[in-house]
N, C-alpha and C positions, 0 to 999 in steps of 0.2 A: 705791324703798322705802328705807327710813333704818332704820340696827340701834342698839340704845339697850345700852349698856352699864351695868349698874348693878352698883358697887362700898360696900363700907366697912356695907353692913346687913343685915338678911336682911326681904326680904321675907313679913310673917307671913300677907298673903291671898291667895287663888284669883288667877290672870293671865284676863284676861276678851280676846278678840279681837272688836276693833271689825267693822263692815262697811268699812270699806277697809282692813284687815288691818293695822294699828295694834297692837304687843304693849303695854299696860299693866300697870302693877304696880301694886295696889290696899296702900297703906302699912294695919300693922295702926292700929284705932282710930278709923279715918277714916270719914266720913258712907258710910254702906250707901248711900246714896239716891242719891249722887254718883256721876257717871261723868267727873267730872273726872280725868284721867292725871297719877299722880304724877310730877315731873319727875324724871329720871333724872342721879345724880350723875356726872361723868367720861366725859359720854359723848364715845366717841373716832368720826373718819371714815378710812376705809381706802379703797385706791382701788376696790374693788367698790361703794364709797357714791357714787360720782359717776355720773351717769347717763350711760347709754350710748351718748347722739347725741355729748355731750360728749367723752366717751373717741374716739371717732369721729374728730370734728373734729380732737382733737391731735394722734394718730396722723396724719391727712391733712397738718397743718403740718409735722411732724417730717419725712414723706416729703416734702412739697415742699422743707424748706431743704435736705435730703441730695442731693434731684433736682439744685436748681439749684449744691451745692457742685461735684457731679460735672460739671454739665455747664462749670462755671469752670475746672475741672480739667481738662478734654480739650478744650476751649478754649486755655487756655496752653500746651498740652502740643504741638497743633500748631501754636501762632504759634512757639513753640520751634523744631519740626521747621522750618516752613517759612524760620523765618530763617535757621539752619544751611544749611540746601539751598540759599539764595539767595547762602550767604557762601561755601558750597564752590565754586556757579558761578563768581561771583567771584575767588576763587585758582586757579579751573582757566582761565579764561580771561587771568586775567596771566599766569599761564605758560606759557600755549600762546604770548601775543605777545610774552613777553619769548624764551622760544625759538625764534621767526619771525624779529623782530630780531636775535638772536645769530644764525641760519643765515642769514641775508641780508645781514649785514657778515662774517660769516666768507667765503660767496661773492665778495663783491665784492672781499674780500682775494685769492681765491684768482683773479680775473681781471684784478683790477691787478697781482698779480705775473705772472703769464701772458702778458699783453700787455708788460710790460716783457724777460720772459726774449725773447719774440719779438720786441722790437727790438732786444735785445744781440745777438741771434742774426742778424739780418737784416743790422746794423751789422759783426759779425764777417765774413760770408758772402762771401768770394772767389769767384770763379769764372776759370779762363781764356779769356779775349775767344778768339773763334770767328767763321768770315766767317758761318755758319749754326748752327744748331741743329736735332736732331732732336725731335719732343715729347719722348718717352723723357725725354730729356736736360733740356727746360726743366721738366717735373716733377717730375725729382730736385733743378733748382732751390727751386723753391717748396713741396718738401715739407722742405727743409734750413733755406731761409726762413722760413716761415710756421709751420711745426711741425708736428707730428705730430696734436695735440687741437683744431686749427684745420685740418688741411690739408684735410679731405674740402667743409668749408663753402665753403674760398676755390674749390676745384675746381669745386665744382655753377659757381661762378657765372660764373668762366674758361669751363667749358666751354659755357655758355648766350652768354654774351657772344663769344664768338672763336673756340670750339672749338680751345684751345691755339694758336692761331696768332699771335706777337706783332708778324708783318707786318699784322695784319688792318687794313682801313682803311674804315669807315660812310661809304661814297657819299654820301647825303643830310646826315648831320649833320658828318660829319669825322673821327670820334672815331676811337681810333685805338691798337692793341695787346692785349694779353691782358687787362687788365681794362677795353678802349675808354675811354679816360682823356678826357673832351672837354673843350676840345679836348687833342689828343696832347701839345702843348708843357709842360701841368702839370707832365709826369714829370719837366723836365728838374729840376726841384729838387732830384732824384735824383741824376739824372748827366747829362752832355750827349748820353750815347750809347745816348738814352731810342730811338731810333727801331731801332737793331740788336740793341739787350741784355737778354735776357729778364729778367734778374735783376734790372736796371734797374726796371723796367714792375713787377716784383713783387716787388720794396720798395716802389714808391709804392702799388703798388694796396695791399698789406698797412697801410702808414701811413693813408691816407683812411679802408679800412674801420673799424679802430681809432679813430680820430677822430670818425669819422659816427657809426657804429653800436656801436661797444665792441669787434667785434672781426668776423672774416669769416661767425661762425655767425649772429651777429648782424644783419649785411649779408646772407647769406641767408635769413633768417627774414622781413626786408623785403622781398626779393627775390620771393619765394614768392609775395607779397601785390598786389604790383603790377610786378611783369617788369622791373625797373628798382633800382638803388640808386645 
């Protein structure tokens, strides 16, 4: 239905309503006989003059751009989130390896110097030559030797191989003293008096492990694995 504004005259006759509810304004002077509708000066549309599927429809587009603004919205909002989360990963895992790195060269610092204190130690290490030795005695050697944060590693493996004994002699293969050095003559690089001198036999054995395996714990962590270093 359409609303007709009529401004600027005064309508001088009766308002007649059509059969489809049509308001007319019948101008004074004008044919009685006529049902023609005067046309109406200034007529304005307001938004109750739009029809109502219309109003409808807008309303329905207005909520779909709003829908899809939001949904663009919580869309970047978590590409956001998730690239953040993916950059944090990222800086926690450099620093997890940059601090694996740092503790793994600082280790290695702290076993090169350890292996070097125990060969200044080993190189220092007098002892008074003796026709015999008691164990007592050659394990006060090689805990003076080998040191204190090495010495239980070199033990396990003295005492699997020789049971302290640096006469001991392997029937089958040769080998031959506390750490069965095979064959026995290696140690003399040591000293010549590899076959009577504990202390002898455990410089060399300290130097091999060191060398082979980084150091006696080392040597027995191999050990453990296959009965042998």
């Amino acid at each position: 239905m359409s609303r007709i504004s009529v401004r600027g005259f005064a309508v001088a006759s009766a308002t007649a309503v059509t059969t489809v509810g049509a308001v007319v304004g019948v101008a004074a002077g004008a044919d009685q006989g006529s049902n023609q509708p005067v046309e109406a000066a200034g007529a304005t549309t307001v938004l109750a003059d739009i029809p109502a599927g219309q109003q409808v429809q807008q309303a329905s587009l207005t909520q779909q751009a709003q829908a899809q603004s939001d949904a663009a919205d919580a869309t970047a909002k978590k590409a956001a989130e998730d690239s953040a989360r993916q950059q944090a990963a990222k800086d926690a895992s450099a620093k997890k390896k940059a601090a694996d790195e740092a503790a793994a060269k600082a280790k290695e610092a702290r076993e090169l110097e350890a292996k070097a204190a125990a060969s200044r130690s080993a190189e220092r290490a007098t002892f008074a030559v003796k026709s015999s030795y008691t164990t007592a005695e050659v394990k006060a050697m090689a805990l003076q030797i080998v040191g204190s944060s090495q010495f239980q590693c070199f033990s396990n493996i003295v005492e699997h191989e020789s049971g302290w004994d640096y006469t001991a002699t392997n029937q089958s293969s040769g080998a031959y003293g506390l750490v069965q050095s095979y064959p026995g003559n290696k140690m003399a690089s040591v000293g010549a008096d590899w076959r009577t001198n504990p202390a002898t036999q455990i410089k060399w054995g300290l130097n091999y492990m060191n060398e082979r395996y980084d150091s006696p714990c080392g040597a027995w962590s191999y050990w453990q694995q296959h009965q042998s270093y």
